[in-house]
C-alpha positions, 0 to 999 in steps of 0.5 A, a space after each residue: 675931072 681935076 687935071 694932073 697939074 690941080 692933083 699935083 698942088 692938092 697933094 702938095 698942100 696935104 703934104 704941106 698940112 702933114 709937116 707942119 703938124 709935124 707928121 714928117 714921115 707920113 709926109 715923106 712917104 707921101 712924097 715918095 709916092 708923089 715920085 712915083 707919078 712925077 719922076 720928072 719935078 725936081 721940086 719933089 726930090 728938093 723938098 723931100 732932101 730937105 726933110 731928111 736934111 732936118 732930120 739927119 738922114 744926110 745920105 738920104 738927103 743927098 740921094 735926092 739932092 743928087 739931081 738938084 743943082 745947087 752950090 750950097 754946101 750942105 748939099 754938095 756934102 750931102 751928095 759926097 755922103 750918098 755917094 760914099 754910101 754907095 760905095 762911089 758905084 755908078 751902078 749902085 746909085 743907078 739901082 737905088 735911085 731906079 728912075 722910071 721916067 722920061 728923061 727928055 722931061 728932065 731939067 738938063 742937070 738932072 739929064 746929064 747926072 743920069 747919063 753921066 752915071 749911065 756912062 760909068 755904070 756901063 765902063 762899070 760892068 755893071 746891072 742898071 735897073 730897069 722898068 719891070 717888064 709888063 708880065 703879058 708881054 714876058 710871057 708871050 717872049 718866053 711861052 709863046 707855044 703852049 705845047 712845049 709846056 704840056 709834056 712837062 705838065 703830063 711828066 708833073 702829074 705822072 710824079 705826083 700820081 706815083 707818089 700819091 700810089 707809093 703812100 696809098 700802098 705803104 699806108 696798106 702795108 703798114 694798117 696790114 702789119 698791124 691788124 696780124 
């Protein structure tokens, strides 16, 4: 089997292959979903900022710049540019962004960006996504006693039987008006 860190540099060099033939939004998508799995790399989020830097998406460059230490003034102006567009709303940033990984793993910079906007989501009032529950386990918390449900199934299919007797008797009803 490759190890994670030989799958990582195999996607990177396809990723790589599509922008160079230009095929930047495949290779957008495929660092997205590179994300998704290494939430922690901030090279990801570095190159992924830059595609959207050369073509023009500055907000979306600087939702990815957001967690790349840099002094450069094309990324602290992308970064001014995503947070206007989120309305300078920790809480908003926090739910576009929905980071699913271990923080502990992050480089500090990154950490304290997430903490800091945690902090002001909070003084906020506001929702800050969170991982989705796994459903089993929702489940379990929240139907644990199945015989509290079955007389609400009984009710259902009492309804239902009702309704499929009203139609049966106005559908003979109707064929009897017919037939005098």
């Amino acid at each position: 089997m490759m190890s994670t860190e030989k799958k990582l540099v195999e996607k990177w060099k396809e990723i790589q292959r599509d922008i160079d033939a230009g095929y930047k939004f495949r290779a957008a998508d495929r660092l997205k979903k590179l994300l998704q799995f290494y939430p922690e790399e901030s090279f990801i989020n570095n190159k992924l900022a830059e595609l959207y830097y050369d073509a023009g998406f500055y907000d979306a460059a600087g939702k990815y710049w957001l967690w790349y230490p840099s002094n450069e003034y094309r990324v602290v102006r992308s970064i001014e540019i995503y947070r206007e567009s989120m309305g300078n709303s920790a809480t908003r940033i926090l739910n576009d962004i929905q980071f699913n990984g271990d923080k502990s793993k992050l480089r500090n910079f990154s950490r304290e960006i997430i903490e800091e906007l945690e902090e002001e989501s909070e003084e906020e009032g506001g929702f800050v996504y969170k991982e989705p529950v796994d459903i089993e386990d929702y489940y379990e918390d929240h139907f644990v006693d199945d015989t509290q449900n079955s007389g609400c199934g009984l009710v259902a299919i009492l309804i239902l039987a009702l309704f499929i007797s009203s139609l049966v008797v106005g559908f003979y009803t109707i064929i009897s008006w017919i037939i005098q």
